[in-house]
N, C-alpha and C positions, 0 to 999 in steps of 0.2 A: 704056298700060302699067298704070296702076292698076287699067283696067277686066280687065286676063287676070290680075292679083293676084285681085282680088275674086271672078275666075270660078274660079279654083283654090281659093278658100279654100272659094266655096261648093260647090264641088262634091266636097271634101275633109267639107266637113262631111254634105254627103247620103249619100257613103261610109259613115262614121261611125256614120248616123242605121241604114241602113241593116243594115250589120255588126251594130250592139246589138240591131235587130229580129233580125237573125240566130239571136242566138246565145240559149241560157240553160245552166245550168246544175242540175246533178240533185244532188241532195244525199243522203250514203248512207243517210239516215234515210227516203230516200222512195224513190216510185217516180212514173215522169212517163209523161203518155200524150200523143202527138200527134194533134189534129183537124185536119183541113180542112174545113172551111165544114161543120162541125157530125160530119162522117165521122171515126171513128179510121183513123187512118193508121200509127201502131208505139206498141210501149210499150219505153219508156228504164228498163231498171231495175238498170242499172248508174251509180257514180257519175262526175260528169267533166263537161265541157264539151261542149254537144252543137250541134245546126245545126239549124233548122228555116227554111223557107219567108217572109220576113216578107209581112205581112198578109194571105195566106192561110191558115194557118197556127197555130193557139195550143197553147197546153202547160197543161194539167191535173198537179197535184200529187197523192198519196196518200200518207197516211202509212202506213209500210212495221213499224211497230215494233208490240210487243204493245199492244193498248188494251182497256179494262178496260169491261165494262157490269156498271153495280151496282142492284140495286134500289133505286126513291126510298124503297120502305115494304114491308112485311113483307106477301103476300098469303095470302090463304086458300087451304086446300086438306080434301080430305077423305079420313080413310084409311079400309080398310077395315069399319072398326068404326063406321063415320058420326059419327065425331068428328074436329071442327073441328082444324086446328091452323094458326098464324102459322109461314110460312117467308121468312126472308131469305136472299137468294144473288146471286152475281158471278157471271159468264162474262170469262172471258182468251179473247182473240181475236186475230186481224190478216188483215189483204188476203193471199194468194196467189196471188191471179191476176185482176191489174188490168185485164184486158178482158173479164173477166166479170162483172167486180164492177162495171163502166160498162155495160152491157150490160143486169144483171140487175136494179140498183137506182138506173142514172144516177151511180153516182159519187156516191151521197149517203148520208154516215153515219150522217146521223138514222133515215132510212130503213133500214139494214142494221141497226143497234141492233134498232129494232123489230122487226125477222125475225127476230132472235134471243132476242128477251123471248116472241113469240109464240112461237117453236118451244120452249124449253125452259120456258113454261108449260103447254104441250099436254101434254109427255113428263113434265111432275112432276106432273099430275093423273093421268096414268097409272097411275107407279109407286107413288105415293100410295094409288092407291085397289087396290092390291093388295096391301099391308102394314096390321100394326097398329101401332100409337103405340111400342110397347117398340121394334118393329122398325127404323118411323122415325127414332125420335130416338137410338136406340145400335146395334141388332143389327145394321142392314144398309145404314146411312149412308153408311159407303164404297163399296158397292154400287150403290147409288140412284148416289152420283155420277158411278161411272164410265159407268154404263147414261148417265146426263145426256149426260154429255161425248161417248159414243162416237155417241149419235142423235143429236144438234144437231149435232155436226161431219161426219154422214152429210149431214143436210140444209142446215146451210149452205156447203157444197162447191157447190153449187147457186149459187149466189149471188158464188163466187170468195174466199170466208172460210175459212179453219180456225178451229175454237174447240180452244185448247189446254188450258182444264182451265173445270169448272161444279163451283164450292163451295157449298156450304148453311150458313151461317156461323151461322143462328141457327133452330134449332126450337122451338116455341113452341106452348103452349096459350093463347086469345083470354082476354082479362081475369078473363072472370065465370067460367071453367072454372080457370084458376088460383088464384084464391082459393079455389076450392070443395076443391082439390087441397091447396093448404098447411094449409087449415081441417084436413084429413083428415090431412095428413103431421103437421101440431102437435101430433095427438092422439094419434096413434100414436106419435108419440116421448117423449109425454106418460106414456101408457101403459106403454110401455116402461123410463120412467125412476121410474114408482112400482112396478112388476115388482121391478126392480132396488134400488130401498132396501127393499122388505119384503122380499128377500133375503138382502140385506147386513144387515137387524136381525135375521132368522132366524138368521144365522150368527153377529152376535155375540151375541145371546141362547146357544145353545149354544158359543161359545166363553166365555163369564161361567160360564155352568153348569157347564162342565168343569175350567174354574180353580178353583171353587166347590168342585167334588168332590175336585180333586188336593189344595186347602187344607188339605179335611177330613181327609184320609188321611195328609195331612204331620204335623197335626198330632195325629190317634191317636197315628200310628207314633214320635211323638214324646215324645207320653205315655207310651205303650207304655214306651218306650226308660230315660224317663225314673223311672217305675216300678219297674222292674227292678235298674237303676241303685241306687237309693234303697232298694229289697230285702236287692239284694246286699250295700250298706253298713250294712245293720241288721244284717244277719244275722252278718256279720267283727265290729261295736259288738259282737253278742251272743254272739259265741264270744269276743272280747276280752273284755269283762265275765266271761263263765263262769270262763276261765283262769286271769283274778287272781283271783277270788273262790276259787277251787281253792287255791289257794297260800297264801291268808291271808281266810282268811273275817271275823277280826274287821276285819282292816284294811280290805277292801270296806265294811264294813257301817259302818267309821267313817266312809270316804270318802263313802258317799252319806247319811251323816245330815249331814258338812258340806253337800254339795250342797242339803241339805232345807232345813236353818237359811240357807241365801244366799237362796233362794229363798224362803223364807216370809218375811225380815226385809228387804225387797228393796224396801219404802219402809216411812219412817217412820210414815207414818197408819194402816198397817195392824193391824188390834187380832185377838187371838186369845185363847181361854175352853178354856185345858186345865188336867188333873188334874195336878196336879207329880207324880204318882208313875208319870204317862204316860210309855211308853219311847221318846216323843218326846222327851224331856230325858233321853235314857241316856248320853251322854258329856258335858249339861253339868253334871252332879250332882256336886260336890265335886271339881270343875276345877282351882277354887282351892286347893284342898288339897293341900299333897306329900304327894309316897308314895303317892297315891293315885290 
């Protein structure tokens, strides 16, 4: 009795052992290939539980999703003009057809990476060397890229790859041509910004002079103004004056000999050497005297 317990259990568990060889599982991120004894036999590239063969049999995994090759360092390239320049760039990629891509590279990513660093170093020395620097680094960058992306993923379809985009993330002139380039752009902006203050002193030099001149003319036209002014009030003083003096000629004439005597007598220290019979003393000659 024990001994057909034991033979059931073991024979439940070789089931088991069995079954788990069976079976694996695809995950939607991948894609699975079946071998036997080294041969592809199907590719699983739906997800789910699948059956394969146990120990004739194994399963190869792929990743199904976009994977990214980036440059470790900035390579040289030459444009037209046989000037150097540093370019950095990514290729976006993934598997679309995993029996080719076993077929053509063994199922090995290191290797398909490298088909792709080689093909689209081949195609940027290309287009490279059929443009100039303005062109590369602005005029026709999105150009160059798409030329990248549309010939790498012509050749690596070869291989069982799509390449879904080739970016150029950094263009670049080598060390010693950059310095030589700022040296020249510091100059010229150097240049540029002494252009501009003898400009800007030329302009306010002639805006000083022009204030200068309106000054002048403010202040003629205000002399002018002021002149005329001062005229006209002399001239009304002298028609005033004339009128009274019309009317009472003695009494003007006393009026301004007071005004003489304030003004001559108009500090004490003042000394004076006249004739008493001068008609500068004509109204104050017997002042004191009534009736007279």
């Amino acid at each position: 009795m024990k001994t057909n317990v034991a033979n059931v259990l073991i024979g439940a568990a070789a089931v088991l052992v069995v079954l788990s060889m069976s079976m694996f599982i695809v995950d939607q991120r991948q894609t699975a290939i079946v071998l036997q004894l080294g041969e592809m036999v199907r590719v699983e590239s739906t997800p789910g539980l699948k059956w394969k063969m146990p120990l004739m049999q194994n399963v190869r995994y792929f990743d199904s999703r976009i994977l990214t090759v980036d440059s470790s360092e900035p390579e040289l390239f030459i444009t037209a003009e046989k000037k150097n320049v540093l370019v950095d760039y990514f290729v976006k990629w993934r598997i679309v057809d995993v029996k080719q891509y076993y077929i053509s590279v063994g199922g090995d990513e290191t290797r398909a990476r490298i088909r792709l660093m080689q093909t689209v170093n081949s195609i940027m020395r290309e287009e490279f060397g059929k443009r100039t620097i303005h062109e590369v680094v602005s005029g026709e960058r999105e150009k160059i890229m798409t030329v990248l992306r549309e010939k790498t993923d012509a050749d690596a379809r070869k291989i069982g790859v799509q390449v879904l985009d080739v970016r150029l993330k950094r263009v670049d002139f080598p060390p010693e041509i950059s310095d030589s380039v700022y040296r020249r752009m510091d100059a010229e902006r150097k240049r540029v910004a002494n252009e501009l203050r003898a400009s800007g002193a030329a302009e306010g030099e002639k805006i000083k002079a022009d204030a200068d001149k309106q000054r002048e003319v403010i202040l003629a036209e205000a002399y002018r103004e002021a002149q005329k002014t001062k005229g006209e009030g002399d001239a009304k003083a002298a028609a005033t004056y004339a009128a009274a003096f019309g009317r009472n000629a003695e009494f003007y004439a006393f009026y301004r000999s007071l005004e003489a005597y304030k003004q001559s007598f108009k500090n004490k220290s003042d000394v004076m050497v006249l004739d008493p019979s001068s008609a500068f003393f004509k109204y104050l000659k017997g002042s004191g005297k009534p009736g007279k």
